[in-house]
C-alpha positions in Angstrom: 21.1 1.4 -15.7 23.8 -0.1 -13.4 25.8 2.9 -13.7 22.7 4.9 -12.2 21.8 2.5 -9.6 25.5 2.5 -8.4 25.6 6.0 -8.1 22.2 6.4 -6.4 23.8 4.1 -3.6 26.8 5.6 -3.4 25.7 8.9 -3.0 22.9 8.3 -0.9 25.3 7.2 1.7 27.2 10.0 1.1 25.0 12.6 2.4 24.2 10.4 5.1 27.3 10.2 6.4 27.2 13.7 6.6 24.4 13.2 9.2 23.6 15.4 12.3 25.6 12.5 15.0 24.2 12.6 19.1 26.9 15.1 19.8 25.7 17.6 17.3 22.1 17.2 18.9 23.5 17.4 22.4 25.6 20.3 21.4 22.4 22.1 19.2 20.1 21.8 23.1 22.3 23.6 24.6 22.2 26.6 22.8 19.6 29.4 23.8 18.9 31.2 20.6 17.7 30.6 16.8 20.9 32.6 15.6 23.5 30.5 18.0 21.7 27.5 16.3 22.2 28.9 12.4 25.7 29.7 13.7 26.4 26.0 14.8 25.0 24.5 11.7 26.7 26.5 9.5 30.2 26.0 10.9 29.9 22.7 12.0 27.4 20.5 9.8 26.6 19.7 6.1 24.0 22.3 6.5 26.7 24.7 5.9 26.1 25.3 2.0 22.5 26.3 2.6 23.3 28.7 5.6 26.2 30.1 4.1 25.4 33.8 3.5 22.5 33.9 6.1 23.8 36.4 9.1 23.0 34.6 12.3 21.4 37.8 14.5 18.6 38.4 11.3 17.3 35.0 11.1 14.1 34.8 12.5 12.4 30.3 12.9 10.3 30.7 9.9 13.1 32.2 7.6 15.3 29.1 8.9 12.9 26.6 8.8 11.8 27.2 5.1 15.5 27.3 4.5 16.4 23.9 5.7 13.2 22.8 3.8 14.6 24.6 0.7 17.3 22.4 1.0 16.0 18.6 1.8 14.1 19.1 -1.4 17.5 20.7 -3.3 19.3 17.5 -1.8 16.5 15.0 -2.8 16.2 16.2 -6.3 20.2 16.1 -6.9 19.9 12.1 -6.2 16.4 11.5 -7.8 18.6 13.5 -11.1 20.6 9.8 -11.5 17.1 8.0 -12.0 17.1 7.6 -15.7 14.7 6.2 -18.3 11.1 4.7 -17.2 12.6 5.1 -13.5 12.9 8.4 -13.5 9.0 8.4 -12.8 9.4 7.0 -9.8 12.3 9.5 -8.9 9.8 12.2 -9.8 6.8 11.1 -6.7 8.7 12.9 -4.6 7.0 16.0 -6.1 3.6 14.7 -6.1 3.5 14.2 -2.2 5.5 18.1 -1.8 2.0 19.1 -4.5 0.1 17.8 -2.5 1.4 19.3 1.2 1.3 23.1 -1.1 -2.0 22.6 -2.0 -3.4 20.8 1.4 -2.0 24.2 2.4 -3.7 26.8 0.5 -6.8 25.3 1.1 -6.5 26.0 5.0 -5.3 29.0 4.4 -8.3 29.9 2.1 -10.9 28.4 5.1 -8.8 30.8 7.5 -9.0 33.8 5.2 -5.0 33.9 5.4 -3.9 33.8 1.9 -1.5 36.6 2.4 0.6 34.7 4.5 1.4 32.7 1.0 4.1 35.9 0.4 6.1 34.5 3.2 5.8 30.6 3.0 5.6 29.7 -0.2 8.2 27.2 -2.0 9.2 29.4 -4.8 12.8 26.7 -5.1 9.8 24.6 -6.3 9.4 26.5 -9.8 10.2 24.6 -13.0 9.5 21.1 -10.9 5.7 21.6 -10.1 2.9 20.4 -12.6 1.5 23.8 -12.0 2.4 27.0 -11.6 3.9 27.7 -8.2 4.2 31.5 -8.3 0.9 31.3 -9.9 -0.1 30.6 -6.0 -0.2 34.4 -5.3 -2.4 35.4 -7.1 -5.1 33.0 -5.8 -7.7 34.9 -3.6 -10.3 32.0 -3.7 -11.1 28.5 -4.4 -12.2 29.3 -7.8 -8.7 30.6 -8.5 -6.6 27.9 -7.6 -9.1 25.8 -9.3 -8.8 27.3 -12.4 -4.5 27.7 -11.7 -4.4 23.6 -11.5 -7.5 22.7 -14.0 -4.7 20.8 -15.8 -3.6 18.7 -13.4 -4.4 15.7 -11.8 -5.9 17.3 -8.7 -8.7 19.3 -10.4 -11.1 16.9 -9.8 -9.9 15.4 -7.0 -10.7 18.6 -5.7 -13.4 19.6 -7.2 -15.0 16.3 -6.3 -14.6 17.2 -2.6 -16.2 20.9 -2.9 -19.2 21.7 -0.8 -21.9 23.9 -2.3 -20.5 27.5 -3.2 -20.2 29.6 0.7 -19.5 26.7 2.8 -16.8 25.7 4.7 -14.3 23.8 2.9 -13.6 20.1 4.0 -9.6 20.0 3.7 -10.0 16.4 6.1 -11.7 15.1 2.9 -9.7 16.1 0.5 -6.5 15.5 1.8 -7.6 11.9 2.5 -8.5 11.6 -1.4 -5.3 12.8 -2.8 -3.4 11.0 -1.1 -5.0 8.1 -1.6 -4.6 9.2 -5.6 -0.9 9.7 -4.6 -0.4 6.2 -2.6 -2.4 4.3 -5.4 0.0 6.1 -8.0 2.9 5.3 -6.0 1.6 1.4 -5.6 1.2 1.5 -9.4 4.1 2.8 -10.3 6.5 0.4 -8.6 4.6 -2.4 -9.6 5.1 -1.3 -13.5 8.6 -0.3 -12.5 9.9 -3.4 -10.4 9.6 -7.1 -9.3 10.2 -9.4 -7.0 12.2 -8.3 -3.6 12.6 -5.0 -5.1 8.7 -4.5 -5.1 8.1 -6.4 -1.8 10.1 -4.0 0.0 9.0 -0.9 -2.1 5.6 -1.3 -1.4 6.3 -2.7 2.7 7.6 0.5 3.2 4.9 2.1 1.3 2.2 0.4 3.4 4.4 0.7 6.6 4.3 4.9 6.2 0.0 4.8 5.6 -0.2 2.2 7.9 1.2 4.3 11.0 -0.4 7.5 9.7 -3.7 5.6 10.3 -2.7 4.5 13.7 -1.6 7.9 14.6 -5.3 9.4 13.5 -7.1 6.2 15.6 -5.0 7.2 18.5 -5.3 10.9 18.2 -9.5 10.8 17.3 -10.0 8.6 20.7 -7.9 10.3 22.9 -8.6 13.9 21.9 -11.9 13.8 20.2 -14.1 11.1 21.4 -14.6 10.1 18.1 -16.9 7.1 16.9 -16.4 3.9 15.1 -17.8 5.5 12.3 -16.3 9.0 12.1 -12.6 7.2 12.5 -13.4 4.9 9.5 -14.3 7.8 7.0 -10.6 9.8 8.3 -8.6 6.0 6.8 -7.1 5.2 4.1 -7.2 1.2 4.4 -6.3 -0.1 0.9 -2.1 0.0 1.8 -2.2 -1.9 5.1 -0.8 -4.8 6.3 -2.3 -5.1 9.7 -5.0 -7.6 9.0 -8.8 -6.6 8.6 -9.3 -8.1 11.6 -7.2 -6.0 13.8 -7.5 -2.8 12.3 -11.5 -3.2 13.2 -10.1 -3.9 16.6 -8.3 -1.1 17.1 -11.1 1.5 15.5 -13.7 0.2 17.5 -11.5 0.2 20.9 -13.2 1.4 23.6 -10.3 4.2 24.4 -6.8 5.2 23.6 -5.1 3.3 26.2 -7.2 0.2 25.1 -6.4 0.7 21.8 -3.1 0.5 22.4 -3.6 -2.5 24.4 -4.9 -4.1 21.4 -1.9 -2.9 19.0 1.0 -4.6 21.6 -0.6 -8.1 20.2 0.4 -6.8 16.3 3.5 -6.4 14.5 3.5 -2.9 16.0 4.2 -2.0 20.2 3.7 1.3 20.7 4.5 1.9 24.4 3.6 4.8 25.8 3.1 4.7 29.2 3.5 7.5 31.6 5.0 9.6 28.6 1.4 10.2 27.0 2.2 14.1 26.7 4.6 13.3 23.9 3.2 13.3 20.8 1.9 9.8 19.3 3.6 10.9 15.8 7.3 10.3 17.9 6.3 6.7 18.1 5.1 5.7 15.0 8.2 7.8 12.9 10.1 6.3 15.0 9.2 2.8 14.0 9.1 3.9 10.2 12.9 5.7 10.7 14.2 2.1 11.9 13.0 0.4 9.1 13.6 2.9 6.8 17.7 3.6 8.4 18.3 -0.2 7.9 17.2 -0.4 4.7 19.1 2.0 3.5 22.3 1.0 5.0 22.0 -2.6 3.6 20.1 -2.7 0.9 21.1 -3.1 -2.5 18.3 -1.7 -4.4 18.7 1.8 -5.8 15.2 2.8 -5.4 14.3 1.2 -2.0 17.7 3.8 -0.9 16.5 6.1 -1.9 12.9 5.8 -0.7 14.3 5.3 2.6 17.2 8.0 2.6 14.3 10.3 1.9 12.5 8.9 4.6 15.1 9.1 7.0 16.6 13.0 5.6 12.9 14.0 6.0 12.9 13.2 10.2 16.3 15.0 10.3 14.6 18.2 8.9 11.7 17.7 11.6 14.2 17.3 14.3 15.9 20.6 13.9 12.6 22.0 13.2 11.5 20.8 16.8 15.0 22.2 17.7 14.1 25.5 16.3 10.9 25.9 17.9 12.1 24.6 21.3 15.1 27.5 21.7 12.5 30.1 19.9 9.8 29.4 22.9 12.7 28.9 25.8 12.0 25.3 25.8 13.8 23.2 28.4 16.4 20.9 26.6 15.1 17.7 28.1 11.6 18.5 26.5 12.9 19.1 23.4 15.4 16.0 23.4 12.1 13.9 24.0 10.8 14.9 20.4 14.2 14.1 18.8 14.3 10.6 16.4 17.8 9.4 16.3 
């Protein structure tokens, strides 16, 4: 067991230290192209492996962006291999919460009548991890196949309890707020068979940290974009992992606006500031504050499994960056735009 949680750190901070640095982020906004980008990860990052036999002038954003996605996952699952024994399990949730992404996923694509465009996106790398069969995903054509395709999994009737009567619209809102609250009650219930004292504190801190900023993201995002009641944010929460007190978090729902809710957050653990920069996206904030706490623990820590919690955490952001990267150069985005979306 030591042996294992010595090599989890060790390597964890390995691949970080192969890290994208502030030069290699300067160095990727100045390029005006998706192929001068493949060209500069592959010859000058640890990115290099998975870009190898890709030719620069035939990658097109999705191709690339699937790629570096291909291999976070490839990256996570050679660390989560050293988890041995009952610890494995908690290795493994990193596959539940990808599940769970796939299957949010087909569902939209099912509402939009798009299932076709599963040929192109879907996470084939993925076979021989999933509970279910990922190939299996093309030949769903309706919600009664991919039922039937995961009726032996945990998500059947999670689903299935979220269904509206056969011809209506499907509510993907309401079921991806109930699976993953299955997936963060699994992952509360895991570590707390798995672990004690600090180990578990900080486990589950960083566990209520992540649901806690998605639900100030979706208060933030309902008032200033939709209008939304009291009543209609509540039902979009998950509020069993939080630490903001009771008190507060009824604060900020029932806030009059954005800006006041905001107003009301600076008084809480949490200051999200901002001001005149409004046209970036809340989501920058509140990763940010989860990529801090997540970077330091996983340069300090001693715990094997809070590492690599947070090393996942903290890969994860580097993936979006070079996705908002990728996207930027593909649309002729300004550098200094882009640069605002960057977590660093």
């Amino acid at each position: 067991m030591a042996f294992a949680s010595n090599a989890i750190l060790a390597k964890a901070r390995s691949m970080y230290g192969g890290h994208l640095t502030s030069s290699d982020y300067e160095a990727l906004l100045s390029l005006k192209s998706v192929s001068e980008v493949v060209n500069y990860l592959k010859n000058n990052t640890a990115y290099s492996s998975v870009l190898g036999d890709i030719r620069e002038n035939d990658v097109h954003r999705g191709q690339l962006e699937a790629l570096l996605s291909e291999e976070s996952f490839m990256r996570i699952s050679r660390l989560a291999r050293y988890g041995v024994g009952k610890e494995r399990g908690f290795y493994m949730l990193n596959i539940m919460g990808r599940e769970i992404n796939i299957l949010l996923h087909v569902l939209r694509l099912i509402n939009a009548d798009r299932l076709e465009d599963l040929k192109v996106i879907l996470p084939s790398y993925l076979k021989g991890y999933t509970t279910f069969d990922i190939n299996g995903l093309l030949n769903v054509h309706n919600i009664d196949d991919l039922m039937k395709l995961i009726e032996k999994t945990d998500y059947a009737k999670v689903i299935s309890s979220c269904l509206p009567e056969r011809g209506k619209r499907i509510n993907v809102n309401k079921i991806e707020l109930e699976l993953k609250r299955a997936y963060y009650d699994h992952y509360e219930e895991t570590v707390k068979s798995l672990y004690k004292g600090k180990t578990q504190q900080e486990l589950l801190k960083m566990l209520d940290t992540s649901v806690e900023l998605d639900n100030i993201t979706k208060i933030y995002r309902l008032k200033k974009y939709f209008n939304a009641s009291p009543v209609d944010i509540t039902e979009l929460l998950l509020l069993d992992h939080t630490r903001i007190s009771k008190r507060m978090m009824k604060e900020l729902i029932n806030a009059k606006d954005a800006d006041d809710m905001l107003a009301k957050l600076s008084t809480s653990a949490y200051k999200i500031d901002v001001g005149d920069h409004d046209y970036v996206y809340i989501e920058y904030y509140t990763q940010r504050i989860e990529y801090n706490l997540a970077k330091k623990y996983m340069m300090f820590s001693t715990s094997a499994p809070l590492v690599f919690m947070t090393y996942v955490i903290v890969h994860n952001l580097e993936i979006e960056n070079l996705k908002h990267i990728v996207e930027g150069v593909r649309y002729n985005q300004d550098a200094d735009s882009i640069r605002k979306l960057i977590i660093q």
